[in-house]
ZAMARGU-4260 file (C-alpha; in steps of 0.2 Angstrom, whole numbers, plus 5000, padded with zeros to 4 digits):
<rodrens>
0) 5060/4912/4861 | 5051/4926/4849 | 5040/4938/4858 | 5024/4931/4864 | 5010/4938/4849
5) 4995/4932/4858 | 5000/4940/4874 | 5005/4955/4867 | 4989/4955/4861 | 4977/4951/4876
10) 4991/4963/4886 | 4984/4978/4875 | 4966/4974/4876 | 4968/4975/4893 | 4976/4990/4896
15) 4966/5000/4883 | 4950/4993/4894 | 4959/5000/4908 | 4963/5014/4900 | 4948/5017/4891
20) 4938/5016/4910 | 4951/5030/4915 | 4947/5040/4901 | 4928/5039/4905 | 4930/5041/4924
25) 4940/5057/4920 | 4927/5064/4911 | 4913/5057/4922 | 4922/5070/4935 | 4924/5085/4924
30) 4905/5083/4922 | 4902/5083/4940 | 4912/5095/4945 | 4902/5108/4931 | 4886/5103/4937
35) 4892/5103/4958 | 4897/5117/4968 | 4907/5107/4978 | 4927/5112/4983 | 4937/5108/4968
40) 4949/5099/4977 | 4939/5088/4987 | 4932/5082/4970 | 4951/5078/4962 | 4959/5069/4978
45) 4942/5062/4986 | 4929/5061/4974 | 4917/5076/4982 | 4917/5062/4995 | 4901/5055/4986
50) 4907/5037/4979 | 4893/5027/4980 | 4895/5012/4992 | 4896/4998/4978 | 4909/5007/4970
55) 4919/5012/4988 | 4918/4991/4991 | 4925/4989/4973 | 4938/5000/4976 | 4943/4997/4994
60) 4947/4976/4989 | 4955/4980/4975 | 4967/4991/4982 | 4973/4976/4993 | 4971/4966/4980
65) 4984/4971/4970 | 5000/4965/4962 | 5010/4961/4979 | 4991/4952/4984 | 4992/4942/4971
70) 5010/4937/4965 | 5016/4940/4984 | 5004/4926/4991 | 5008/4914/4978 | 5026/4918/4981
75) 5024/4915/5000 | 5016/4899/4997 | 5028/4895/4986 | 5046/4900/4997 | 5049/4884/5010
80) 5055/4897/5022 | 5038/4907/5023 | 5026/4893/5017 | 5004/4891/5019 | 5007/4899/5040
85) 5016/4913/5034 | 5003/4918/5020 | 4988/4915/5030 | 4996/4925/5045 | 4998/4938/5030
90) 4979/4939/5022 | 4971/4939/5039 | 4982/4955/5044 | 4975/4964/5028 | 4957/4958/5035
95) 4959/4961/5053 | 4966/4981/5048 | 4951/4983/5040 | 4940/4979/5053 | 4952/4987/5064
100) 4952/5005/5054 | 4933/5006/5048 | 4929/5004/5070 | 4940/5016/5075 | 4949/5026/5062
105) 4934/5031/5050 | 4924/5042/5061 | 4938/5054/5067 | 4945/5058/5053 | 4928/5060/5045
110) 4922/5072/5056 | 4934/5081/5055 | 4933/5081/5037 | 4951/5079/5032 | 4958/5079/5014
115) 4972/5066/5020 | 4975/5057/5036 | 4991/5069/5039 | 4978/5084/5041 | 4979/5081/5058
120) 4996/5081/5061 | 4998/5099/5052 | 4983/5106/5063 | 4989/5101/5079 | 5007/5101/5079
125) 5011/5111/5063 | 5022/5112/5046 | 5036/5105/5052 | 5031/5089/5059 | 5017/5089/5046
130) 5032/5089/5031 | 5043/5077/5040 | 5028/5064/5039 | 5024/5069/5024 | 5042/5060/5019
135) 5037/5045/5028 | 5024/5042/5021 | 5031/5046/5002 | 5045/5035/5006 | 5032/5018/5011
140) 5022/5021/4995 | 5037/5024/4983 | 5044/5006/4992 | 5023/5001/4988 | 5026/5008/4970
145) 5043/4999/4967 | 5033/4982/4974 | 5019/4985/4959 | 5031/4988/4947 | 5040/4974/4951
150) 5025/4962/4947 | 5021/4971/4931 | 5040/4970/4926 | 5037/4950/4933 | 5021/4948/4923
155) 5027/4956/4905 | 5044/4947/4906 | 5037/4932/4906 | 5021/4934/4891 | 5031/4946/4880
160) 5047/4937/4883 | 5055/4956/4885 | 5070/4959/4896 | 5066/4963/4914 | 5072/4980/4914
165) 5064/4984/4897 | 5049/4977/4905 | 5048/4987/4919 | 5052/5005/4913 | 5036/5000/4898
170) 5025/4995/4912 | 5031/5014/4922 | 5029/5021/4907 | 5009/5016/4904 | 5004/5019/4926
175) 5012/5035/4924 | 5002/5039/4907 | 4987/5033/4914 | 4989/5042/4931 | 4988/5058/4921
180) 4971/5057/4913 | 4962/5056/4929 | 4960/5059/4948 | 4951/5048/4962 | 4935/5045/4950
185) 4949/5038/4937 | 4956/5027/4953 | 4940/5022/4956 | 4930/5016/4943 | 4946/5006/4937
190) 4948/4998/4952 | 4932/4990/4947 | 4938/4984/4933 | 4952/4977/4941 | 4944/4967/4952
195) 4933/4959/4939 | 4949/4954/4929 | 4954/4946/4945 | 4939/4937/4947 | 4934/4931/4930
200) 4953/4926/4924 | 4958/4918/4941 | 4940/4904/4941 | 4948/4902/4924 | 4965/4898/4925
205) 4964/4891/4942 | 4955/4873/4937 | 4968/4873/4920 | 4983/4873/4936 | 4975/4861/4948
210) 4972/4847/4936 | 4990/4851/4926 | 5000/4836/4922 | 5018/4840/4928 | 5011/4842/4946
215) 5007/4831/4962 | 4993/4833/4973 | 4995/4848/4983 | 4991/4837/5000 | 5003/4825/4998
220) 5016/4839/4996 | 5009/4851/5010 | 5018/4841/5023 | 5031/4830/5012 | 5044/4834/5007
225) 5045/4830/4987 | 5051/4843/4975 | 5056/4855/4989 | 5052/4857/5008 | 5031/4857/5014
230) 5024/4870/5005 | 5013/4872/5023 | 5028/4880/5033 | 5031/4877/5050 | 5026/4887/5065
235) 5038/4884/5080 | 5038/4891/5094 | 5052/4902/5094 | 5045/4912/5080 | 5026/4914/5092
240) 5030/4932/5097 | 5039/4939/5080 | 5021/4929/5070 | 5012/4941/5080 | 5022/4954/5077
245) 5021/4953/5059 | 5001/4951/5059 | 5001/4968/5070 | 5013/4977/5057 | 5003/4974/5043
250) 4988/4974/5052 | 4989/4993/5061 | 5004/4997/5049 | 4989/5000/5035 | 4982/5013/5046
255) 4998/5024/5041 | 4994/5023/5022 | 4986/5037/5013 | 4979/5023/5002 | 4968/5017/5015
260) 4963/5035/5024 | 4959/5041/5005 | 4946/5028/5001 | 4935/5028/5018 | 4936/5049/5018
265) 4928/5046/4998 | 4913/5039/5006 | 4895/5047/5005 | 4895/5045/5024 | 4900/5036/5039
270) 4892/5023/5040 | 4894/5018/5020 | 4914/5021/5025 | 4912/5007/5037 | 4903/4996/5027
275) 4914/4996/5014 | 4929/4992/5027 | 4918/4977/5033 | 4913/4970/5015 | 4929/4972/5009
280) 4937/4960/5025 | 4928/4947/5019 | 4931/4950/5001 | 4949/4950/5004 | 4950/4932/5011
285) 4940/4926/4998 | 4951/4932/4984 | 4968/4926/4992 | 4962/4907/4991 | 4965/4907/4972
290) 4984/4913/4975 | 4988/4903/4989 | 4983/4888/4978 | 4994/4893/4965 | 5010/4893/4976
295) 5005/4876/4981 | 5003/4870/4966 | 5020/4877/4962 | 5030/4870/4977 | 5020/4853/4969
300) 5026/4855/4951 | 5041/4844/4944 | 5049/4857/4933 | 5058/4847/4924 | 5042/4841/4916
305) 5037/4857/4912 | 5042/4869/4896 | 5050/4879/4909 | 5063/4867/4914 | 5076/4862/4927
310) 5084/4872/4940 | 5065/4877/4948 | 5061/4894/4948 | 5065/4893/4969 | 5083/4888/4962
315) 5085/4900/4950 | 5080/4914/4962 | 5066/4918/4953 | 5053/4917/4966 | 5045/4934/4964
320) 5039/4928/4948 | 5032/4910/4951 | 5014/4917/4948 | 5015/4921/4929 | 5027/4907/4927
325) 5013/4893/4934 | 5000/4902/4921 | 5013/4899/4907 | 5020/4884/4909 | 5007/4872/4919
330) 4990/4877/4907 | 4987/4880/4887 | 4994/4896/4879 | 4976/4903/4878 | 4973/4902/4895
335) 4988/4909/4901 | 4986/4923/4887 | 4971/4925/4897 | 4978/4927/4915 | 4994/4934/4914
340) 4987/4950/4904 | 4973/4951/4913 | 4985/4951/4930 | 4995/4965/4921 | 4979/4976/4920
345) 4974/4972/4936 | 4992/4978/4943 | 4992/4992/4934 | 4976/4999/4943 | 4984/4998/4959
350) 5000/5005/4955 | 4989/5022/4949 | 4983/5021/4967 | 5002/5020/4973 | 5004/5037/4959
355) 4988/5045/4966 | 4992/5045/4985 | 5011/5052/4983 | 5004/5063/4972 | 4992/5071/4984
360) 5002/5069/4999 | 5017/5080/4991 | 5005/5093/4983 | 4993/5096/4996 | 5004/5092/5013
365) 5020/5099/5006 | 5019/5111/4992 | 5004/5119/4995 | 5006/5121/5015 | 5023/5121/5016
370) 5034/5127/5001 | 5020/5138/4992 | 5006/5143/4999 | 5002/5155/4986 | 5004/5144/4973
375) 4992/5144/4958 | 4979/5133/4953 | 4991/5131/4936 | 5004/5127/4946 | 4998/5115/4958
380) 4993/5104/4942 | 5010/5104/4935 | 5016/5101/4952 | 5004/5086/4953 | 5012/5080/4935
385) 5030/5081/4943 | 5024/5072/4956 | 5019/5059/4947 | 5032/5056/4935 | 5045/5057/4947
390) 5037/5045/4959 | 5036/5033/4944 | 5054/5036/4942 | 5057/5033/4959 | 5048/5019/4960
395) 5055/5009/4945 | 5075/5013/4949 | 5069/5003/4964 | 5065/4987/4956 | 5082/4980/4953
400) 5077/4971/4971 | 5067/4959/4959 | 5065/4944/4969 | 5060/4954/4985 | 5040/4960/4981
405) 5036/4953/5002 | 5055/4961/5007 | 5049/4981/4998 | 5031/4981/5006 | 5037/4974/5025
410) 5048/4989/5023 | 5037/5002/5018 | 5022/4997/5031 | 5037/4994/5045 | 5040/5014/5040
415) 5021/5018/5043 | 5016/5006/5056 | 5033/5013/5070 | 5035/5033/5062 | 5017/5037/5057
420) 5003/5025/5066 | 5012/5028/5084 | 5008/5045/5081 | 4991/5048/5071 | 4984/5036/5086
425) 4992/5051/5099 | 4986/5064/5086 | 4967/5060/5085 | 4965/5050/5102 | 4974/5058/5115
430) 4970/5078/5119 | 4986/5079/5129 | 4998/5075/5114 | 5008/5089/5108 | 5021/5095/5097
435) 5036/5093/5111 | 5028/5076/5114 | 5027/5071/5094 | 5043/5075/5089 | 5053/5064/5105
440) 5042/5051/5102 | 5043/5050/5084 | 5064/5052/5087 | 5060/5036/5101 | 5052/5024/5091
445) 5065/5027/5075 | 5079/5024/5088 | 5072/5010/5096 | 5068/5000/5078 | 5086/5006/5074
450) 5096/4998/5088 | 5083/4981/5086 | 5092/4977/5070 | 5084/4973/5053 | 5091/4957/5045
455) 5085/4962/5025 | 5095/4978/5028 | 5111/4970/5035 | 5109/4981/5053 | 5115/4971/5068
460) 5104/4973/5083 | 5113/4985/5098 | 5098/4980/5109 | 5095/4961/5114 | 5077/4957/5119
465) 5073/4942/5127 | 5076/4927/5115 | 5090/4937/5104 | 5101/4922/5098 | 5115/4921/5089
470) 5114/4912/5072 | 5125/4909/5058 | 5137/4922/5065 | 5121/4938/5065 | 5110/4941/5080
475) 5092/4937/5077 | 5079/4945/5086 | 5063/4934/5092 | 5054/4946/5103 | 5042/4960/5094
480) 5053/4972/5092 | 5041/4980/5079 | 5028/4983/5090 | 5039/4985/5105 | 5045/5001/5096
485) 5029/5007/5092 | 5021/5006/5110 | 5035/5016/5116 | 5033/5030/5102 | 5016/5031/5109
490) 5023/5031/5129 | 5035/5045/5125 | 5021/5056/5113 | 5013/5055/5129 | 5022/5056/5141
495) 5033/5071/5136 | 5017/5081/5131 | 5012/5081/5149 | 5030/5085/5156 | 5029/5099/5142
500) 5013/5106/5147 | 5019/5105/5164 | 5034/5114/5163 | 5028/5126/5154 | 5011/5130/5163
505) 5020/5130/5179 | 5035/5144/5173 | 5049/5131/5173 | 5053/5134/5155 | 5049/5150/5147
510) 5036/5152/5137 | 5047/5156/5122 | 5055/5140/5120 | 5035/5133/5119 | 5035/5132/5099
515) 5016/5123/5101 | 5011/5137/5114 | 5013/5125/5126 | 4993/5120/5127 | 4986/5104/5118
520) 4976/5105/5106 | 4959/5095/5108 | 4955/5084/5093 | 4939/5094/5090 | 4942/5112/5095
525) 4936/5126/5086 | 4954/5132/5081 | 4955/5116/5069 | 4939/5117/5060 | 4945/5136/5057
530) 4961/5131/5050 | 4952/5117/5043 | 4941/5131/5033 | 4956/5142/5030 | 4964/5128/5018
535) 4948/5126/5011 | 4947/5142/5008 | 4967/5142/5001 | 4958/5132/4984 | 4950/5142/4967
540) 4935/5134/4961 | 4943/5131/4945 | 4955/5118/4938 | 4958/5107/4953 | 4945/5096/4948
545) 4949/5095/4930 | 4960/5080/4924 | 4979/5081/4923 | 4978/5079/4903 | 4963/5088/4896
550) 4951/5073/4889 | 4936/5071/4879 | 4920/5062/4874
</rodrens>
């Protein structure tokens, strides 16, 4: 088969819109920043924290609803092993964390007026810690990257009828171009865009795959099985405890990604912060009925019957990209012309977010604090290109793990949720919390997860929990190890902060081996806001608000 002209077509439309929004947002900024007197990089990484409510809503969904939203749902749907339970568990999670952050998460860290939520950690316990979790967290977005790129690659592969590979390095070839004209207002006001992609193309394609000749009625085949097992899943009893502890990993686990922390600390205040965590809940769950509809569809479909043919795509281990194979195969070419680059646009303007917050993470929590403090305004902006060329890089040499979009983002939010959540709820809750306590705490919950065993990483479990049984010659683990791991990282911050404080207030250590001067920190002490200031103060009034490539009206 040639390459898809139409597609091709629609694809670039869609991207120039994108790219076109990007453009204008990018300049929209450069104006502002000429007409504000407002820190320079506080308007490149966070907007002046002034984005209006309507757009913070806009751009809060459509950062969940992204690529892995989309295609991952449908491919959940879709994979007897996971099924309707397993998806639902999943998009209530992303609603619940939500909820969850914009109650308790969005006024500390506003207060305090942080630039990115491991601020904290670099005030209260330091450049060290702050740089190790700076890696964490560049690692879980990378693996959030790779998951984006992935359904790009998934999505162009299909309409342009282009090899996988060569799909993939095209797609990380245009996020990282259009990373570079812009900063948060860029982010932004595409993510608007996005979701209205999302919005108009899926009430159009989605009627086209509901009444499609080559499929059965998706209620006969949620409990029967006819083409393959109930697309419903099952739910028994032994997988009650490791269901929860899925739903609390992706739930608290968003808590750790500079994603979610960037977009509430944008806000014009609080309570527009909040607002736009409790809007976009609900919107969430509305946009993930159109996906989870595709996947049953899918699981309905007789392939055979279809221009795609036999094996199924569930056969031929091409799971990851049933989404844009439903749109092609199951409705007319204009319609799936229609979805399929629409849903590459769409993708695309999450993946800048993915760019966006490595970016800012490495310059501001790593290069500028840690490697050069003296760097230059010049400097920081070609650091910020590096940054993002090589995350791209980093993030596309990753997707030769094609089929596992759900397997890249568990993994990267497992990495947040155990190594960086456990420690920013010590870090902004708990006065007592201290260097000592943070680093054998962080050390506690990585061992812990370690000796659990991870199945998609081949890692036996050293540790049995209640209910680890032997299957198929590899120990599986039905407790909540996750979470279990997570709670102890929290007990062992705490707890060896107090024995450190104790020990060293009472003369049992000496006061040399305290590296954290042996006093906690409160969370809102006058030594933080004067740090707080003093990295303020670190920033020119020039350049950092300016876009990474110069543009124009």
């Amino acid at each position: 088969m040639g390459v898809n002209i139409p597609g091709l077509t629609a694809m670039l439309l869609f991207y120039l819109l994108v790219l076109g929004v990007g453009i204008w947002a990018s300049v929209k900024s450069k104006r502002e920043a000429s007409r504000s007197a407002a820190n320079k990089i506080e308007m490149a990484l966070l907007g002046n924290r002034g984005i209006k409510q309507s757009v913070g809503i806009f751009t809060m969904t459509a950062t969940w609803v992204g690529g892995f939203f989309i295609m991952g749902l449908t491919e959940m749907v879709y994979t007897p092993s996971m099924g309707l339970i397993s998806a639902v568990v999943l998009l209530t999670s992303f609603s619940f964390s939500l909820i969850f952050g914009g109650l308790f998460f969005v006024k500390p860290m506003r207060d305090c007026k942080y630039v990115t939520m491991l601020d904290p950690f670099q005030i209260k316990y330091g450049k060290a810690f702050t740089a190790l979790q700076s890696l964490i967290a560049l690692l879980s977005d990378v693996l959030w990257l790779a998951s984006l790129l992935i359904s790009l690659g998934a999505t162009i592969n299909v309409i342009l009828d282009l090899p996988y590979s060569v799909s993939i390095w095209i797609s990380t070839a245009v996020v990282i171009l259009y990373t570079l004209l812009g900063g948060f207002y860029s982010v932004a006001y595409t993510d608007v865009i996005q979701l209205v992609l999302i919005l108009v193309t899926m009430s159009i394609c989605l009627p086209f795959v509901l009444i499609n000749p080559t499929s059965v009625d998706i209620t006969q085949t949620a409990l029967n099985n006819t083409f393959q097992a109930p697309w419903i899943g099952k739910l028994e009893s032994k997988f009650a405890w490791t269901s929860i502890d899925s739903f609390l990993l992706m739930a608290l686990g968003s808590m750790g990604c500079q994603v979610f922390h960037q977009r509430t600390l944008s806000a014009a205040s609080t309570s527009a912060a909040r607002t736009t965590c409790f809007v976009a809940a609900l919107a969430i769950l509305l946009f993930g009925i159109p996906p989870i509809l595709f996947g049953a569809v899918a699981a309905s479909t007789d392939w055979n019957l279809t221009s795609y043919g036999s094996p199924s795509p569930l056969e031929r281990g091409e799971g990851a990209m049933v989404l844009p194979l439903v749109l092609t195969h199951l409705t007319p070419t204009y319609i799936s012309v229609i979805g399929t680059a629409a849903i590459s646009a769409a993708v695309m303007s999450s993946a800048d977010s993915a760019l966006l917050s490595i970016a800012s993470v490495f310059t501001w929590n790593i290069y500028k604090t840690v490697l050069r403090p003296q760097a230059s305004q010049r400097e920081i902006q070609w650091v910020i290109r590096v940054a993002v060329v090589v995350a791209g890089l980093l993030g596309a040499s990753l997707t030769k793990l094609k089929n596992s979009i759900i397997v890249l983002v568990f993994l990267g939010t497992e990495v947040c949720y155990t190594l960086i959540f456990s420690q920013l709820v010590c870090v902004l809750f708990f006065d007592i919390s201290n260097f000592h306590g943070a680093v054998l705490g962080w050390l506690t919950g990585l061992l812990l997860r370690l000796l659990s065993g991870e199945p998609s990483l081949g890692v036996a479990p050293v540790i049995h929990f209640p209910g680890c049984t032997l299957e198929d010659g590899f120990y599986v683990q039905y407790s909540p190890v996750k979470t279990i791991a997570v709670l102890f990282a929290i007990a062992a911050n705490l707890l060896f902060s107090y024995m450190a404080s104790v020990l060293f207030d009472k003369g049992l250590l000496p006061k040399k081996w305290d590296v954290c001067k042996g006093k906690p920190t409160p969370a809102g002490d006058s030594k933080r806001n004067k740090e707080k200031e003093t990295l303020d103060e670190m920033e020119s009034p020039r350049d950092t608000s300016q876009p990474m490539i110069s543009t124009t009206c």
